[in-house]
C-alpha positions, 0 to 999 in steps of 0.5 A, a space after each residue: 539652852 534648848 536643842 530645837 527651835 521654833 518652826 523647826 520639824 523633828 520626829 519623835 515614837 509612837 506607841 515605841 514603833 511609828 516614827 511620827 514627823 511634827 513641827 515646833 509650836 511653841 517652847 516652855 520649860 523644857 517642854 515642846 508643844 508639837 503640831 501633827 501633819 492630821 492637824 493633832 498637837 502633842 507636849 514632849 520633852 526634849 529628850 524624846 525628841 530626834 533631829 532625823 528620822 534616821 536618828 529617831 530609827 536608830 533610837 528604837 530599841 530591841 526587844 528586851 530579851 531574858 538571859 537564860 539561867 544555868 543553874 548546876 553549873 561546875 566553877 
């Protein structure tokens, strides 16, 4: 069962940072075609796909950040 249908508008990441607005043109296994607002079309898969563009906001992930290392600490 699919999560979006034909005609319907989501959002999906850029580069991992511009959140992009587009319309379902087509659906095929588990794949969606979209078409961009500058008349450009890209194949996703569901899974990178948001209902809203606040979902797609909250979907951004933080930059990984190394945890540090205490070596020669007393157990």
């Amino acid at each position: 069962m699919t999560m979006f249908r034909k005609g319907q508008i989501v959002y999906f990441f850029q580069s991992k940072k511009n959140v992009m607005q587009a319309r379902i043109i087509a659906v095929s296994g588990g794949f969606y075609t979209l078409k961009l607002a500058d008349g450009g079309g890209i194949r996703l898969r569901e899974s990178r796909l948001y209902a809203t563009e606040a979902d797609a906001k909250k979907a951004i992930q933080k930059p990984y950040v190394k945890p540090k290392l205490y070596w020669g600490l007393d157990e």
